[in-house]
C-alpha positions as CSV (number, residue, x, y, z in Angstrom):
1,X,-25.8,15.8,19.1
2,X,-27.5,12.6,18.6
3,X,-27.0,9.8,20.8
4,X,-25.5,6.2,19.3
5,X,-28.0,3.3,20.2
6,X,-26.8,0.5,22.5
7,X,-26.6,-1.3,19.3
8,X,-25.4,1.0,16.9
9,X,-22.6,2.0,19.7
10,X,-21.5,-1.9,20.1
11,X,-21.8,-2.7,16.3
12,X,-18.9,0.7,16.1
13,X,-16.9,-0.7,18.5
14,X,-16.1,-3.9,17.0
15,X,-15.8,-2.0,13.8
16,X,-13.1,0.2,15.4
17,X,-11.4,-3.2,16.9
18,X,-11.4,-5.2,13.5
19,X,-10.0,-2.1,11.8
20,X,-7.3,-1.9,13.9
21,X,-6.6,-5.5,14.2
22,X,-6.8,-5.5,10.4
23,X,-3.9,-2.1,10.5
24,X,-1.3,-3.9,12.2
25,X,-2.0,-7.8,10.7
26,X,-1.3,-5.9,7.5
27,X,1.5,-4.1,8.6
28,X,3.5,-6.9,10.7
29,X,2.9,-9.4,7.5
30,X,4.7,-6.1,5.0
31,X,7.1,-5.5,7.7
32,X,8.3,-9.1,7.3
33,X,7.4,-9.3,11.3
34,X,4.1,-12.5,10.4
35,X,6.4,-15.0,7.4
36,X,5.2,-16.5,4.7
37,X,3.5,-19.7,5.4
38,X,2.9,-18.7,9.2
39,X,-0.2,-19.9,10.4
40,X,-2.8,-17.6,11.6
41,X,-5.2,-19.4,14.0
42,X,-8.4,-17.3,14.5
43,X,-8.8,-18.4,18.5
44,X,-4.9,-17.7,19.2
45,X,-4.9,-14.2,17.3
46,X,-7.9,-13.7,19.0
47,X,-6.7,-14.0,22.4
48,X,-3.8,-12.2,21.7
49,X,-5.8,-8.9,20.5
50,X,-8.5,-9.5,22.9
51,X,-11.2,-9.6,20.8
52,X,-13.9,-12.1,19.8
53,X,-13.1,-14.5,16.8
54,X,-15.8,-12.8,14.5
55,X,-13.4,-9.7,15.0
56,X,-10.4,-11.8,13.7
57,X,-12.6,-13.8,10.8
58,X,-13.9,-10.5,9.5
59,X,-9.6,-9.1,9.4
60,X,-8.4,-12.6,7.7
61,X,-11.2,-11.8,5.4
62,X,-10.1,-8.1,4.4
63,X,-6.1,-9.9,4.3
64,X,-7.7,-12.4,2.0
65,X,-8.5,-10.1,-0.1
66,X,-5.3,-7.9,0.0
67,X,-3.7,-11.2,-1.1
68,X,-1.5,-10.8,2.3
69,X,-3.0,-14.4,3.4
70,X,-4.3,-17.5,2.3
71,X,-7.4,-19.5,3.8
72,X,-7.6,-23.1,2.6
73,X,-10.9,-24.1,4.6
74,X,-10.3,-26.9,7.0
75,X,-6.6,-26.2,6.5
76,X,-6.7,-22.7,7.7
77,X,-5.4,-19.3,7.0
78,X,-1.6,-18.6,6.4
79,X,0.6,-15.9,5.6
80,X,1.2,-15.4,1.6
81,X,4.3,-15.2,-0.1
82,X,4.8,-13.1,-3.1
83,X,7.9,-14.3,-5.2
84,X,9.7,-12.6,-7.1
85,X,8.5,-13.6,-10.4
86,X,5.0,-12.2,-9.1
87,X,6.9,-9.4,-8.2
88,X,8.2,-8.7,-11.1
89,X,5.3,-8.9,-13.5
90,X,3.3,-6.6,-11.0
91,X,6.1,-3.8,-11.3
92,X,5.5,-4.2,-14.9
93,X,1.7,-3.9,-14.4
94,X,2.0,-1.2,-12.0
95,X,4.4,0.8,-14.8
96,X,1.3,0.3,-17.1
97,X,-1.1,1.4,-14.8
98,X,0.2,4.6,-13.7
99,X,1.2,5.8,-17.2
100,X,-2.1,5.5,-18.4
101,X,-3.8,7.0,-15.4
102,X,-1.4,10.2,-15.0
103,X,-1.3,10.6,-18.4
104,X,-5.3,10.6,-18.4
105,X,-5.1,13.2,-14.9
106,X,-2.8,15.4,-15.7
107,X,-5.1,17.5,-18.0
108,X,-7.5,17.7,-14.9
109,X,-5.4,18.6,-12.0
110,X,-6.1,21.7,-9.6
111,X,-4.5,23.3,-7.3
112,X,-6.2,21.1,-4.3
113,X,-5.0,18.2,-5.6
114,X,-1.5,19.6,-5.6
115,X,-1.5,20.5,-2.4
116,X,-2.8,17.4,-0.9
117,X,0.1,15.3,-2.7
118,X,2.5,18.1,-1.2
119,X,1.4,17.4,2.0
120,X,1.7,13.8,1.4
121,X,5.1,14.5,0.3
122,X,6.3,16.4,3.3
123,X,4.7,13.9,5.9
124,X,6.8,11.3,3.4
125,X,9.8,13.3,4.7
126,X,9.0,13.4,8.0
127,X,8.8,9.4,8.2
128,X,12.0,9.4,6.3
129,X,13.8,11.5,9.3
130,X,12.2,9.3,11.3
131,X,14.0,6.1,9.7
132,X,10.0,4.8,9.3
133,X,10.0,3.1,6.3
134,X,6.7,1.4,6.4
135,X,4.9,5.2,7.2
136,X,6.9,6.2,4.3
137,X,5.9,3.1,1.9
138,X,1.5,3.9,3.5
139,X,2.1,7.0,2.3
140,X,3.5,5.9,-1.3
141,X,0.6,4.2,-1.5
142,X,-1.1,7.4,-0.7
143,X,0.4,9.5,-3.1
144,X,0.2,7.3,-5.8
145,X,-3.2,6.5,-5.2
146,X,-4.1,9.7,-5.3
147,X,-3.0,10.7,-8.7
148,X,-4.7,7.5,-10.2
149,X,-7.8,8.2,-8.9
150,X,-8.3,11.8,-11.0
151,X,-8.0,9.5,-13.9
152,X,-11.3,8.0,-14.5
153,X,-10.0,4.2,-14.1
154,X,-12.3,3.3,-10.8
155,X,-12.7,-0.6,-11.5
156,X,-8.5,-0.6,-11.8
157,X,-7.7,1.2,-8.4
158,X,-7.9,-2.1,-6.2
159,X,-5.6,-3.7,-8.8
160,X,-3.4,-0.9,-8.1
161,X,-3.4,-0.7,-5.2
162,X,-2.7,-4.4,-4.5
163,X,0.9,-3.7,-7.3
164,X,1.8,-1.0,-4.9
165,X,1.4,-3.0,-1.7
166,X,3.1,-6.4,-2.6
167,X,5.6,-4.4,-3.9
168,X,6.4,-2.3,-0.6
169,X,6.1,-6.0,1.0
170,X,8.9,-7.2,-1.1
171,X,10.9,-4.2,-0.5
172,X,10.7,-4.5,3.1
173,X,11.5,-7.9,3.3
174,X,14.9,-6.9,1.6
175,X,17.9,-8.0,4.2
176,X,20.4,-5.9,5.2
177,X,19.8,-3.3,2.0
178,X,20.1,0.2,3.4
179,X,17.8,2.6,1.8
180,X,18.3,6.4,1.0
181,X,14.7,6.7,2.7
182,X,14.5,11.1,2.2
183,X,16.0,10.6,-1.2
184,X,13.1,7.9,-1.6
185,X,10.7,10.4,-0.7
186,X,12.0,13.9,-2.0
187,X,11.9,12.5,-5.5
188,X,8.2,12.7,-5.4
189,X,8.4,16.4,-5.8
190,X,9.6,16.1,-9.2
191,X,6.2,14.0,-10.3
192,X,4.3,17.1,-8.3
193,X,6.6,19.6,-11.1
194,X,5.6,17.6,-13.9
195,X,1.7,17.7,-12.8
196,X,1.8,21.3,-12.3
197,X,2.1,21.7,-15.8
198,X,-0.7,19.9,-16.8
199,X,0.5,18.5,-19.6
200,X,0.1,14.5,-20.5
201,X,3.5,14.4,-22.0
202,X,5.6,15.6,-19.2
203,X,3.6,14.2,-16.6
204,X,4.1,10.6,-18.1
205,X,7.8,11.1,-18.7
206,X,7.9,12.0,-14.7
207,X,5.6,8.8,-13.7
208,X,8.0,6.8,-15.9
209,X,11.3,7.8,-14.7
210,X,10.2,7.5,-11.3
211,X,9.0,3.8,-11.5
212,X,11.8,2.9,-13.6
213,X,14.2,3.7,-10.6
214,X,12.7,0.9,-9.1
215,X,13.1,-1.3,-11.9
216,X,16.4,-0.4,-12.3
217,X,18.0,-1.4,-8.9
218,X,15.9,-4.7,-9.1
219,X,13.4,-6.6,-6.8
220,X,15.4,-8.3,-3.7
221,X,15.6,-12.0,-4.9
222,X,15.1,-12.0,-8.2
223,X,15.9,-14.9,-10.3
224,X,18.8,-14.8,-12.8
């Protein structure tokens, strides 16, 4: 086995520490636990994680980009906020989105790509026993992401991806709602049934019925 260089081992190591500082940024501003408008200092993160504050530059960066933070210069980096309006129009997008794409995969599916979204599916219901919600909404994000991307679409995954994340953020940050999570994640299998059959038609009907739930019950704050 080949050796890593001094270099090449230190330049891994700081990649392994800003993808992990990234991991849980991300996951305390979804989880509500970071608010919007906190401020995000790079020297006091930095001390906190017990890293250097390139290591916490180059994870603002990535949560820039996410759209989980702002960084105003001179002013700083704080945590986003993603209204409801915003909210809203992304569910909208995100419906769009993922009829287009499944209806463009279903023609191509296989049976490895069935199986990896039913192990996604089961892992979905093991976070649910677990009462894990934000496990269950990664893996979402998994499962949905993995249908889009038989689609073709490559330039639209990010945009996607983004929908499905603010979305989950909003959820989270929903006080005091109690959530059916295995429910949540068992209804999954019928978008797996519709994608068995390989057929644009039903697989869109699935895709839409299953957004629409969402949609349906509403996002937490919503205006009028």
């Amino acid at each position: 086995m080949t050796r890593l260089s001094e270099q090449s081992a230190l330049q891994f190591t700081r990649a392994r520490k800003g993808s992990v500082l990234y991991d849980d940024l991300r996951a305390q501003i979804v989880k509500g636990a970071l608010k919007p408008g906190e401020p995000m200092l790079e020297i006091t993160v930095a001390r906190d994680y017990g890293c250097s504050q390139g290591t916490v530059r180059e994870a603002l960066m990535r949560l820039h980009e996410d759209g989980l933070v702002v960084r105003s210069g001179y002013r700083g980096t704080t945590v986003s906020t993603t209204s409801p309006a915003e909210a809203r129009e992304m569910q909208f997008l995100r419906l769009h989105l993922e009829t287009q794409g499944i209806g463009r995969a279903a023609a191509f599916m296989d049976g490895g790509l069935i199986d990896r979204l039913s192990g996604i599916v089961v892992e979905m219901e093991q976070a649910a026993n677990a009462s894990d919600e934000y496990a269950l909404t990664e893996l979402d994000c998994d499962f949905h992401l993995a249908i889009f991307g038989q689609a073709g679409l490559p330039a639209l995954d990010a945009i996607l991806s983004r929908c499905l994340l603010h979305l989950h953020r909003v959820t989270l940050a929903e006080p005091g709602r109690t959530r059916p999570l295995l429910i949540s994640a068992r209804r999954h299998w019928d978008v797996i049934e519709a994608l068995r059959t390989r057929d644009p038609g039903t697989a869109v009907q699935a895709i839409t019925h299953h957004i629409n739930t969402v949609l349906e019950t509403g996002i937490a704050g919503e205006e009028g």
